[in-house]
Structure formats: structure tokens, C-alpha cells
C-alpha positions as CSV (number, residue, x, y, z in Angstrom):
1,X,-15.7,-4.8,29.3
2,X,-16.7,-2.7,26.6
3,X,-15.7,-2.8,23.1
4,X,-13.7,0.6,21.7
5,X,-14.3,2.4,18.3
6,X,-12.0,3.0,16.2
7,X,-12.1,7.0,15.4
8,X,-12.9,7.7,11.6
9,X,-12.1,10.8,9.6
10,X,-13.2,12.0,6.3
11,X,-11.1,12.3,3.4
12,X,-10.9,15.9,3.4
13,X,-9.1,15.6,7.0
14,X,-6.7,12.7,5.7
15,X,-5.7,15.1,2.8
16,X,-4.7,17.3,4.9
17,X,-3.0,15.9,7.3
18,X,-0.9,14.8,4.1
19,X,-0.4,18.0,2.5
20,X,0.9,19.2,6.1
21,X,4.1,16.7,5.5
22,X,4.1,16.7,1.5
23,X,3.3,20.5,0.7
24,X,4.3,22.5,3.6
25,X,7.1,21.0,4.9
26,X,5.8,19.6,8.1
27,X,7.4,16.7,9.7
28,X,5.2,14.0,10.2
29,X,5.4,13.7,14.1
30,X,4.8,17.8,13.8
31,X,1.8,17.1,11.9
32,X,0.5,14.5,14.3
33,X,1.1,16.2,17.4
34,X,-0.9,19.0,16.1
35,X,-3.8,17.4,14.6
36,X,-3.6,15.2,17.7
37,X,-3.5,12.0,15.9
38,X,-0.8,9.0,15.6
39,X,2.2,9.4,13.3
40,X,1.1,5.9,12.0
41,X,-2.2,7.3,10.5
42,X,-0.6,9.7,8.6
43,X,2.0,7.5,7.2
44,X,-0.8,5.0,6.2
45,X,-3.0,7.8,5.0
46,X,0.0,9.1,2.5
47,X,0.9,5.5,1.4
48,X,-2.7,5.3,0.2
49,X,-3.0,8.5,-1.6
50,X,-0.1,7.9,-3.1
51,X,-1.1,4.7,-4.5
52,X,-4.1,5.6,-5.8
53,X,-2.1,8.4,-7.6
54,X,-0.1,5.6,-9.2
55,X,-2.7,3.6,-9.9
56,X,-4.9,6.3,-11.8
57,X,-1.6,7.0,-14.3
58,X,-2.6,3.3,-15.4
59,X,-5.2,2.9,-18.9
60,X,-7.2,-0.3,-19.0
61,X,-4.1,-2.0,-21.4
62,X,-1.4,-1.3,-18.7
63,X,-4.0,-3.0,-15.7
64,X,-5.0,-5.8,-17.5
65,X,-1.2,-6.5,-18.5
66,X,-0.2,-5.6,-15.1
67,X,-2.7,-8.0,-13.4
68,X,-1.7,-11.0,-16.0
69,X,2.0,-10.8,-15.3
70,X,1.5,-10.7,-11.5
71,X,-1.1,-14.0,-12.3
72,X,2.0,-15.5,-14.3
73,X,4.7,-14.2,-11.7
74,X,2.8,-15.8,-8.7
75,X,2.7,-19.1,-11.4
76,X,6.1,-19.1,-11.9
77,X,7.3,-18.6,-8.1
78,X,5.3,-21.7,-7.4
79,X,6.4,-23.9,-10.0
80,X,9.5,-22.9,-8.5
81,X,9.2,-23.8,-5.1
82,X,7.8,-27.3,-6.3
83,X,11.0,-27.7,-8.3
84,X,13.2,-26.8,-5.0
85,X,11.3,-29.6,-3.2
86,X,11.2,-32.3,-5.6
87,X,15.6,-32.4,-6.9
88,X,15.2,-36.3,-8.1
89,X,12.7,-34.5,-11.0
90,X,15.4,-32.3,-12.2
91,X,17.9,-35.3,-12.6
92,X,15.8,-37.4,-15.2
């Protein structure tokens, strides 16, 4: 049994394929049929460009807050949970 590939494409190619939906007014399963790939790759493709366009609107002040408030919401959900699981804590 022989292991398959998965097909890569260059950048240029995913661009694209996303400026067929986003620019020109393609629908996605229009796109797909014609460049003869899934609608999932484009989908995935667009998600990713668009959040690297997000992310590049970011300066270094906005990530480093960004990246300590996700540390001290991921803290806080689990203090949480350990809170829900031990009720005879609360009471004292």
C-alpha cells in the first residue's frame, strides 16, 4: 500500500484562488470547480490570509499585551474550574 502526497501550492496560487471569492465576486465552490481544487482549501487558505492581515495591524505593545491577557485569561478559566470542583472551599 503506498502512502499519498498531499498536493502543495505556492502562495501566489492560494492568493489567487482568494481574490477569485474576495475581489471578483466568485463563489467559492465556482472558484474551486475551476481551479480544480476542494472548496475546503480555499476556505482555509482565506482564513489564513486573513489572519495574518489581522495580525500585522498589531505593534509590539498590542502583542505583548495581547499574549499576557490570553496567559492571565487561560489562568483565570482554570482557577475557575478548580473552584467548580472543590464547593466545601467556597463555604469557609
Amino acid at each position: 500500500m503506498t502512502k499519498l502526497k498531499n498536493k502543495t501550492y505556492i502562495t501566489e496560487f492560494k492568493q489567487e484562488a482568494v481574490a477569485l471569492v474576495t475581489e471578483q465576486g466568485y463563489s467559492v465552490s465556482e472558484a474551486a470547480a475551476s481551479l480544480r481544487i476542494t472548496t475546503k482549501l480555499i476556505f482555509n487558505w482565506k482564513a489564513i490570509f486573513e489572519e495574518q492581515q489581522a495580525g500585522n495591524s498589531l505593534n509590539e505593545d498590542e502583542r505583548a499585551e495581547l499574549k499576557r491577557l490570553r496567559i492571565e485569561n487561560s489562568d483565570l478559566k482554570m482557577e475557575k474550574e478548580i473552584l467548580k470542583k472543590a464547593p466545601s472551599l467556597r463555604e469557609k
